[in-house]
C-alpha positions as CSV (number, residue, x, y, z in Angstrom):
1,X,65.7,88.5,46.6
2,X,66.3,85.8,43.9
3,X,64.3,82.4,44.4
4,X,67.3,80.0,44.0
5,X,70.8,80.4,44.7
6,X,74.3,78.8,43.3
7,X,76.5,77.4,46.4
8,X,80.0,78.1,45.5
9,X,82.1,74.9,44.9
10,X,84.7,76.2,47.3
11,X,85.5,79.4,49.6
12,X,88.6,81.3,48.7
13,X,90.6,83.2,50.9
14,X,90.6,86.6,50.5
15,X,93.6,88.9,50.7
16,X,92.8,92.8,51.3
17,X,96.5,93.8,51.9
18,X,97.3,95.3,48.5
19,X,93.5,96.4,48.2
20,X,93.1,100.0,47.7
21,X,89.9,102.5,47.0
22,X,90.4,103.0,43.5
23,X,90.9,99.6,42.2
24,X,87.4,98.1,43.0
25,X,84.1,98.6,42.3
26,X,81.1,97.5,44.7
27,X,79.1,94.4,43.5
28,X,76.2,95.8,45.4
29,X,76.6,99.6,45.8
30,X,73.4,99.5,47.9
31,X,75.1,97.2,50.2
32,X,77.9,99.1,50.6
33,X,76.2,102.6,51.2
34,X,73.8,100.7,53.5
35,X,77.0,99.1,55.9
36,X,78.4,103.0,55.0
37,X,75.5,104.2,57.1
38,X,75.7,101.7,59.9
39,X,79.0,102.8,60.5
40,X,78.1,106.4,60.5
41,X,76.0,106.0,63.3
42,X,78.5,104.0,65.4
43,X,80.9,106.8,64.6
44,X,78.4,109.4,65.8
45,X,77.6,107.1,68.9
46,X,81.0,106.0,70.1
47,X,82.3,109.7,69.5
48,X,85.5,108.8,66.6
49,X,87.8,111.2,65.8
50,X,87.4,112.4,61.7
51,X,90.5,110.6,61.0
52,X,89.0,107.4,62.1
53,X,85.9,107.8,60.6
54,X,87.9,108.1,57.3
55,X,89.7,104.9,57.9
56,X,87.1,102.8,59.3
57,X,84.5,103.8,56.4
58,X,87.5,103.0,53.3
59,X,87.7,99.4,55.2
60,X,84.2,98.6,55.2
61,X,84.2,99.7,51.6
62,X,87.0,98.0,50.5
63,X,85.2,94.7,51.8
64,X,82.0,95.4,51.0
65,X,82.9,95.9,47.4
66,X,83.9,92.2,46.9
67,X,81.2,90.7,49.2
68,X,77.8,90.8,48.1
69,X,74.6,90.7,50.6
70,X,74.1,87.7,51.5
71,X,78.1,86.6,52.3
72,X,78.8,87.3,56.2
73,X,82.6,88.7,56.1
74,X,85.6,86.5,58.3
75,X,87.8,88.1,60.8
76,X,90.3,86.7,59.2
77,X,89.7,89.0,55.9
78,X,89.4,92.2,58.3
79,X,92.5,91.3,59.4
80,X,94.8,91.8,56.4
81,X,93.3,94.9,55.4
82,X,96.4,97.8,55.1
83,X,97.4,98.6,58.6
84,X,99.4,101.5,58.6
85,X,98.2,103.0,61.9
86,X,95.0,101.6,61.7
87,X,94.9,98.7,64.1
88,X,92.2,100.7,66.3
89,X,90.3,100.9,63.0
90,X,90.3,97.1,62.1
91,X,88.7,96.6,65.9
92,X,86.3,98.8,65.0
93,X,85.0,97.2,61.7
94,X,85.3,94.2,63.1
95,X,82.5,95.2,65.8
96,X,80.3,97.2,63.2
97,X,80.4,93.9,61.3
98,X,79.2,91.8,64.3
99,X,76.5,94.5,65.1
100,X,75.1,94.1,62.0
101,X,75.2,90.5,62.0
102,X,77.6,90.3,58.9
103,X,80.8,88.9,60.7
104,X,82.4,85.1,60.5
105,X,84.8,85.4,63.9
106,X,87.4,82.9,62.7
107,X,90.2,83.9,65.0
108,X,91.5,81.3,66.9
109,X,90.7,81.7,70.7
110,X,93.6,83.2,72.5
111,X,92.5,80.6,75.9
112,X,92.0,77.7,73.9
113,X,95.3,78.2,72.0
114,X,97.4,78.7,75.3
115,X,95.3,75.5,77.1
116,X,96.6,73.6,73.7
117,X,100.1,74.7,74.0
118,X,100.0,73.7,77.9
119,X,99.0,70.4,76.9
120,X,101.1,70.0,73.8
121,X,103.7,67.4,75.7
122,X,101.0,65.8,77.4
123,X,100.0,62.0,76.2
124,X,97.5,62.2,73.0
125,X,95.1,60.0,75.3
126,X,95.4,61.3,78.5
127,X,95.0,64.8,76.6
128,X,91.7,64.4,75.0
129,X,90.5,63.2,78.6
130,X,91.5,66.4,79.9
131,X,90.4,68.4,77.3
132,X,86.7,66.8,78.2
133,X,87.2,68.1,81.3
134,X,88.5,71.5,80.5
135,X,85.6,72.1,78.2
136,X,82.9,71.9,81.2
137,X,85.3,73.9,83.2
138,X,85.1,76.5,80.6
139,X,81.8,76.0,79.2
140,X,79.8,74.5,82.1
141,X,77.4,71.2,82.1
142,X,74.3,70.2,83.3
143,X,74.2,71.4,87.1
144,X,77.9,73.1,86.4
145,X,77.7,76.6,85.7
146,X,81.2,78.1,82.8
147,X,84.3,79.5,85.6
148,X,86.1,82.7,84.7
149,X,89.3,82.6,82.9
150,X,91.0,83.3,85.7
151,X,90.0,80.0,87.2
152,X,90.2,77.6,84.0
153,X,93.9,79.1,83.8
154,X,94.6,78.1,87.3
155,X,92.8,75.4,87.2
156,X,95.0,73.7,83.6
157,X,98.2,75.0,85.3
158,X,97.5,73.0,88.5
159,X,97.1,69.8,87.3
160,X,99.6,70.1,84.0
161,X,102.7,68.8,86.0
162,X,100.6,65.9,87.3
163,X,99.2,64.9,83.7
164,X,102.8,65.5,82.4
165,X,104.4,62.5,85.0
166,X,100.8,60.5,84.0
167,X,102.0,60.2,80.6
168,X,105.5,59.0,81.3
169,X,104.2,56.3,82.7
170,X,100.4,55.5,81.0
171,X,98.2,56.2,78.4
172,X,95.1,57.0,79.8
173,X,93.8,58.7,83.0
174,X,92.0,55.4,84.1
175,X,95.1,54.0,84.9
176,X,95.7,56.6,88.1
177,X,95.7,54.8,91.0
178,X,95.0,56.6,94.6
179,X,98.2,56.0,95.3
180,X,99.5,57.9,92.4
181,X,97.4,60.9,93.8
182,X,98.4,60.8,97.3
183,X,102.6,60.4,96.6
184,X,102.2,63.2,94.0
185,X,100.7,65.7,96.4
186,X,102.9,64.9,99.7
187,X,105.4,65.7,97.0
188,X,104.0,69.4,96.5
189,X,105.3,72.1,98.6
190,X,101.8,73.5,98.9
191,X,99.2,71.0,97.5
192,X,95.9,72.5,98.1
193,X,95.2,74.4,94.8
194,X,96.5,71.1,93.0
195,X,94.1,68.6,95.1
196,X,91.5,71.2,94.3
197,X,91.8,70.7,90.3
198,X,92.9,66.8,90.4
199,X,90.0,66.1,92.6
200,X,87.8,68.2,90.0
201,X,89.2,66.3,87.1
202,X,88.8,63.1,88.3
203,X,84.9,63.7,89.2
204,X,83.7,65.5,86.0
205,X,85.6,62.4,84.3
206,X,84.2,59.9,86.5
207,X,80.6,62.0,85.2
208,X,81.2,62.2,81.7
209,X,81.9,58.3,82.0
210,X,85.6,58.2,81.0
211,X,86.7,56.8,84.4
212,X,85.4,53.2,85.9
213,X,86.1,54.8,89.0
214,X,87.3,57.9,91.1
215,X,90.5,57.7,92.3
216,X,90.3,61.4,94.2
217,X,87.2,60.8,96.3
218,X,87.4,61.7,99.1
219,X,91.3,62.8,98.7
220,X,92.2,65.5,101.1
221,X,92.6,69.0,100.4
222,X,95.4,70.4,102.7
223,X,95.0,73.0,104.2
224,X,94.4,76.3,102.5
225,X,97.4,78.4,101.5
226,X,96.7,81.9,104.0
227,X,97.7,85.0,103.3
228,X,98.1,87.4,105.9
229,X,98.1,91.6,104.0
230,X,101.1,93.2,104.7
231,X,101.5,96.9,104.7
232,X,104.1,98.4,102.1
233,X,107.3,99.4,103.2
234,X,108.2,103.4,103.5
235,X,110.2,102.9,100.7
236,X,107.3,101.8,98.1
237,X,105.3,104.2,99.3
238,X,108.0,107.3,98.1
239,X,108.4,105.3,94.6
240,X,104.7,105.4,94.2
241,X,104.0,108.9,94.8
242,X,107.3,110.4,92.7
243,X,106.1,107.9,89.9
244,X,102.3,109.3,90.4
245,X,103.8,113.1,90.0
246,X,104.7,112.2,86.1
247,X,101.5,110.2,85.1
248,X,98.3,111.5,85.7
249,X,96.3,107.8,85.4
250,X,98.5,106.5,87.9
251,X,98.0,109.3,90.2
252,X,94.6,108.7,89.9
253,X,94.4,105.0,90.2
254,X,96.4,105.4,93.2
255,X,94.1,107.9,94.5
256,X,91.2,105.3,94.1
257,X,92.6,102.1,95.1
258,X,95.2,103.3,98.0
259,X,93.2,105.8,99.6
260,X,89.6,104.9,98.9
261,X,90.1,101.2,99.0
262,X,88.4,100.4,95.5
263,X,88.9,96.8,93.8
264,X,91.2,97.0,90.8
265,X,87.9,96.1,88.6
266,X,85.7,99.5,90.8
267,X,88.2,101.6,89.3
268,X,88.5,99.9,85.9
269,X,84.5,100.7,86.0
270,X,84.1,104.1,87.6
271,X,81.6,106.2,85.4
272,X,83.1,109.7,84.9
273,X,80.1,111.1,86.5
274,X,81.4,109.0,90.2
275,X,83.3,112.0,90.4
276,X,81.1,114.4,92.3
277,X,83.6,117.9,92.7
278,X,80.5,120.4,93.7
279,X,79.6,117.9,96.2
280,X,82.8,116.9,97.1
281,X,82.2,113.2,97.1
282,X,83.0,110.3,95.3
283,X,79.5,108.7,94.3
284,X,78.9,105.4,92.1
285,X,76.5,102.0,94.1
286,X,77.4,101.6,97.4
287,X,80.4,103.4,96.9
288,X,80.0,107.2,98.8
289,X,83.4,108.3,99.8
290,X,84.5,112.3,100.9
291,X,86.2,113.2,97.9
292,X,89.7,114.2,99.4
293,X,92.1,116.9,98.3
294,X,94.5,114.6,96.8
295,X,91.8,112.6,95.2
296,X,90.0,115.5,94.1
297,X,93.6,117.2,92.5
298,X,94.0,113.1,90.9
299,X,91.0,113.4,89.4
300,X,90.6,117.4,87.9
301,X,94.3,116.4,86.2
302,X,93.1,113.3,84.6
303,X,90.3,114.2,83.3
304,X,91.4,117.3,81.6
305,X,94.4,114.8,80.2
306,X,91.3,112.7,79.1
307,X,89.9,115.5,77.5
308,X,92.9,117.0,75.5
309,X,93.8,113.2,74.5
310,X,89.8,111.9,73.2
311,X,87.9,115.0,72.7
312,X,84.8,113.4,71.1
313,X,84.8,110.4,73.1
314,X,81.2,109.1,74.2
315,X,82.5,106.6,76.5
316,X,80.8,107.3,80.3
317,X,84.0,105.6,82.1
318,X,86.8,107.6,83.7
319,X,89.8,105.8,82.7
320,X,90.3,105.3,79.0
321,X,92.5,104.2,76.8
322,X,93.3,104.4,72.7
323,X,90.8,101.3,72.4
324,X,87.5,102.2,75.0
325,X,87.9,105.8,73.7
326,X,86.2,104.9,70.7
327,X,83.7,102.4,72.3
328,X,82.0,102.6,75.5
329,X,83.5,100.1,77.1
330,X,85.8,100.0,80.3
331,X,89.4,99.2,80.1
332,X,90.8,95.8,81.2
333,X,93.1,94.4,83.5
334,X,95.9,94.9,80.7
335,X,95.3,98.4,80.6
336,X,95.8,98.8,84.8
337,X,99.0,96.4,84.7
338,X,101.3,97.8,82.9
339,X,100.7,101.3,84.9
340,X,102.4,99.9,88.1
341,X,104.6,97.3,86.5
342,X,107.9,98.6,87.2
343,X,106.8,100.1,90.8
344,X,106.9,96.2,92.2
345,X,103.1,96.6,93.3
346,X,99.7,95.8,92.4
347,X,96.0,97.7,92.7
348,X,94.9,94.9,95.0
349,X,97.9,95.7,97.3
350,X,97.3,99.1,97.3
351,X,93.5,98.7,98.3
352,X,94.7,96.0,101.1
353,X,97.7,98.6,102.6
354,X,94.6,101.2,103.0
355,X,92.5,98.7,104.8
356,X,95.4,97.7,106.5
357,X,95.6,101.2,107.7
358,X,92.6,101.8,109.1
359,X,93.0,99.0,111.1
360,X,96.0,100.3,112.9
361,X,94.5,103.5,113.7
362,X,91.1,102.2,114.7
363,X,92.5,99.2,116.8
364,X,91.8,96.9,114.2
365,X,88.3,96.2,115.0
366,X,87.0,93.7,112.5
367,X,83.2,95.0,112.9
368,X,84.4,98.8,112.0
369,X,86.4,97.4,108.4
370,X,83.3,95.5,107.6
371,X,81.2,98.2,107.5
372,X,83.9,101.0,106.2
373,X,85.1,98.9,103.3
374,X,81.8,96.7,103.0
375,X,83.8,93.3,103.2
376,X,82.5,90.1,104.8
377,X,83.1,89.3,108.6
378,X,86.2,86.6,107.6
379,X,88.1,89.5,105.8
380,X,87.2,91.7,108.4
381,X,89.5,89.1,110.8
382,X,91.9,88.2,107.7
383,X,93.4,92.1,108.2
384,X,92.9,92.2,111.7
385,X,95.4,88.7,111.8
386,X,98.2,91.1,111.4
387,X,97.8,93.0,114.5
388,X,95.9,90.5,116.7
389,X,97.6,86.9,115.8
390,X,95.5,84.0,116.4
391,X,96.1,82.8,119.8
392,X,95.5,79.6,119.0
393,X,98.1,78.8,116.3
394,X,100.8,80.6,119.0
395,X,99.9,78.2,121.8
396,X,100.2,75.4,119.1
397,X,103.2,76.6,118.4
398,X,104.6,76.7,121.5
399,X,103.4,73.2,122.3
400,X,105.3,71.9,119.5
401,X,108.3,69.9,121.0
């Protein structure tokens, strides 16, 4: 290792789309044989097919080669090497790059790009105040612990029309009076979710020092938007199962979340080995369910499609698709979306039509769903609602003049 070192004067950007074996030479072949190895063990690990082996192991040489030791290599740069078909085998360089500790991730953050363009008509002023409190939404603060995207997203897309009439009218959020508050929400068809994020605005600002004072203390919340489960008509039902005939996944999904009452993310994690067929049960936590002839049929079709599709795959989950195959991760949300689409139905509706079932043919007895489907005592009475209405909000009803 030498003692002293020449900074360079400025970082070019490098361009690997016209790059080929051939043409280069490695500045450090030790380098590249070392990152070579690396990558022959994550092959060996993650169970890659030869043909992405091949392609994975000419990327990391083609960068290697220009990039000596002690240069971490940007995402950016992965990113214009040749694609042909190998956008699987850019994601995987990219994460035997960041195993090894070699990797500058310089792509721009998909949520902070979309919170951006959210923003983007918003007043410059009134933006950077929200951005402040986005930021600790997202990131968390001292006695505030980071949300999930899920939250920040509706979080931002609650309060965007209310920061987009702000800045017709001022240029900073310390100009927002309680009044402003109270006549925007009686204006809102539902305001709860939108008192919910002002009211959190206003308080991390009021924190963080950016407000004189709160206007949203103390501003009421509405009452919470209910939503009673519905069962699915006949009709869906019939599209579901001659759409499940054609698709093994689906089938299976369907199996999982409309008969044994998974969550959408319990399927999405299922190890293969859940799957119990000499036992006959389906076994993973505190989930052990009777694995039923349709489930069982589900599963036994799948897996042999999962086997014929990645057959060196060292991934332990059940579903898979062309990205976990080669990684031993589970799929996502957008892997589970797409499958039900065009059938006008979500996972989380199929799980809540099963529950919904068993309630009808138990007498919908709160206690017996709590300890079937291990949910809490108020869900327990939030599917019961549909069969035993509250009495309450009938006799208010019917005192209404």
């Amino acid at each position: 290792m030498p003692r002293w070192r020449q900074d360079p004067l400025f970082v070019a950007e490098r361009d690997m789309s016209r790059v080929t074996v051939p043409d280069v030479e490695p500045i450090d072949p030790t380098f590249t044989a070392y990152v070579s190895v690396q990558a022959e063990a994550s092959a060996e690990a993650q169970g890659w097919s030869p043909a992405l082996r091949e392609r994975v192991l000419r990327s990391l040489y083609l960068l290697t080669a220009v990039h000596g030791p002690h240069e971490n290599i940007k995402a950016s740069t992965v990113a214009t090497l040749p694609r042909q078909r190998a956008t699987r085998a850019v994601t995987r360089v990219t994460e035997v790059l960041a195993h090894l500790d070699l990797l500058d991730d310089d792509r721009i953050d998909p949520l902070d790009a979309w919170i951006h363009r959210r923003l983007s008509n918003v007043h410059p002023e009134i933006r950077a105040e929200a951005l402040v409190w986005i930021r600790i939404v997202r990131h968390g603060g001292p006695r505030r612990r980071p949300r999930s995207t899920a939250t920040v997203r509706n979080q931002v897309d609650a309060s965007i029309p209310f920061l987009l009439d702000c800045s017709k009218r001022y240029r900073t959020l310390r100009q927002v009076t309680r009044a402003d508050l109270t006549q925007w929400l009686s204006q809102c068809a539902a305001p709860h979710n939108e008192a919910v994020a002002l009211r959190n605005m206003f308080k991390t600002l009021k924190s963080q020092r950016l407000l004189f004072a709160n206007p949203a203390r103390g501003l009421s919340l509405g009452a919470k938007p209910s939503s009673v489960p519905m069962p699915l008509s006949p009709e869906t039902i019939q599209t579901l199962a001659a759409a499940a005939e054609g698709d093994p996944a689906l089938k299976l999904l369907i199996a999982l979340s409309g008969i044994h009452a998974l969550y959408p993310h319990q399927a999405r994690e299922l190890p293969l080995a859940a799957v119990d067929f000499t036992g006959g049960r389906l076994l993973h936590g505190d989930i052990d369910h009777p694995l039923d002839a349709f489930t069982r049929q589900a599963a036994a079709d799948y897996i042999q499609l999962r086997y014929s599709r990645w057959p060196h795959t060292r991934n332990p989950h059940l579903f898979l698709s062309s990205q976990t195959a080669h990684s031993c991760t589970p799929v996502t949300i957008g892997w589970m979306q797409p499958l039900l689409k065009d059938l006008q139905v979500t996972a989380q509706r199929l799980r809540e039509d099963r529950i919904l079932e068993e309630a009808a043919v138990t007498g919908a007895d709160p206690q017996h769903l709590c300890a079937v489907f291990n949910i809490t005592p108020d869900t327990g009475l939030r599917y019961t609602r549909t069969f035993h209405p509250d009495p309450l909000a009938d006799r208010d009803q019917e005192d209404t003049p």
